[in-house]
C-alpha positions as CSV (number, residue, x, y, z in Angstrom):
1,X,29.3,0.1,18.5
2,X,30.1,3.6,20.2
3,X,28.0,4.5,23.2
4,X,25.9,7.1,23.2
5,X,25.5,9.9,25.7
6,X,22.8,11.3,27.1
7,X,23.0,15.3,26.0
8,X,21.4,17.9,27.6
9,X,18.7,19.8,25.8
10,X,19.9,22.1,23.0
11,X,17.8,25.3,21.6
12,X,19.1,27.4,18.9
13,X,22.8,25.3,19.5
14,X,22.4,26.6,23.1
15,X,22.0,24.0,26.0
16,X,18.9,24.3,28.5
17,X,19.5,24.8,31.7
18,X,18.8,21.6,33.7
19,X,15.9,23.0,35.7
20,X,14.0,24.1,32.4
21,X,15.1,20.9,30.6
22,X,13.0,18.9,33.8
23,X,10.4,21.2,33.3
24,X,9.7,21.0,29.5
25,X,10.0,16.9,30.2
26,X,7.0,17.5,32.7
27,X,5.0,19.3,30.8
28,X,5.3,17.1,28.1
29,X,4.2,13.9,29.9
30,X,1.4,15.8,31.8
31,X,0.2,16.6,28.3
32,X,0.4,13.2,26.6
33,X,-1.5,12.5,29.6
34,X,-4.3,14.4,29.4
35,X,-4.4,13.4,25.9
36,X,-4.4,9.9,26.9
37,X,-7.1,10.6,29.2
38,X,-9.2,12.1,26.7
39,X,-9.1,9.9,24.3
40,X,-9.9,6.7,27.2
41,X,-13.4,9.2,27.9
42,X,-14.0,9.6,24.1
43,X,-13.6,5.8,23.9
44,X,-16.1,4.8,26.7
45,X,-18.7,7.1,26.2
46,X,-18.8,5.4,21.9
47,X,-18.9,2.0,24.1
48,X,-21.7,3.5,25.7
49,X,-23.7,4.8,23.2
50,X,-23.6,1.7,21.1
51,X,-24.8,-0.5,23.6
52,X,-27.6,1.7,23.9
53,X,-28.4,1.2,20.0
54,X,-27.8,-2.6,20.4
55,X,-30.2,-2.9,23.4
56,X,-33.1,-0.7,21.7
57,X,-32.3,-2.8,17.9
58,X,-32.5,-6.0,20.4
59,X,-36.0,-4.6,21.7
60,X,-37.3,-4.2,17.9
61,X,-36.3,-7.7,16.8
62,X,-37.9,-9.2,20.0
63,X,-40.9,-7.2,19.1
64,X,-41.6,-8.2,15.7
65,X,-40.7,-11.5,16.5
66,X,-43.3,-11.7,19.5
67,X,-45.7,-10.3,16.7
68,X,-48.6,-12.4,15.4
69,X,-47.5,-12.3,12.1
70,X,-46.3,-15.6,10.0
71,X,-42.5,-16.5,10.2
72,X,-41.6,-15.2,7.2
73,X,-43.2,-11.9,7.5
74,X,-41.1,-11.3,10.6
75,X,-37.9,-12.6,8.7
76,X,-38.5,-10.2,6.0
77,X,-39.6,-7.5,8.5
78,X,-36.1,-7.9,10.0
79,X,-34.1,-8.1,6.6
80,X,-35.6,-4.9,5.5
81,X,-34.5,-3.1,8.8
82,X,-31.1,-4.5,8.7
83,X,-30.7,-3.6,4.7
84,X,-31.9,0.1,5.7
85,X,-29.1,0.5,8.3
86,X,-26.7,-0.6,6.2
């Protein structure tokens, strides 16, 4: 197999100079960074948000289950919640 050589940065057929070459390359990764960043902030505050709605859906099942009612009034209680969220 041949090598293959690095070459420089072409637009229109025209190489970049090296200093503008390193500077597209930066701007790039700062870029794909931010992006990255973004997407990590997007990402925790979901995480966030859905242990919220666990924790209050954990509250409601501990309160109908510390309710008087019989056993399988709670059970159904609980079915009924779960089929409505899904």
């Amino acid at each position: 197999m041949p090598k293959q050589t690095a070459e420089p940065a072409k637009v229109g057929g025209q190489p970049l100079p090296d200093g503008l070459a390193d500077l597209l390359n930066k701007k790039i990764r700062e870029f794909e960074q931010i992006g990255a960043e973004e997407n990590e902030k997007t990402l925790k505050a979901q995480k966030g948000k859905t242990k919220a709605v666990a924790k209050t859906k954990l509250k409601e099942a501990k309160q109908i289950m510390n309710n008087d009612a019989l056993a399988s009034e709670k059970v159904k209680t609980l079915w009924e919640r779960l089929q409505a969220e899904h």
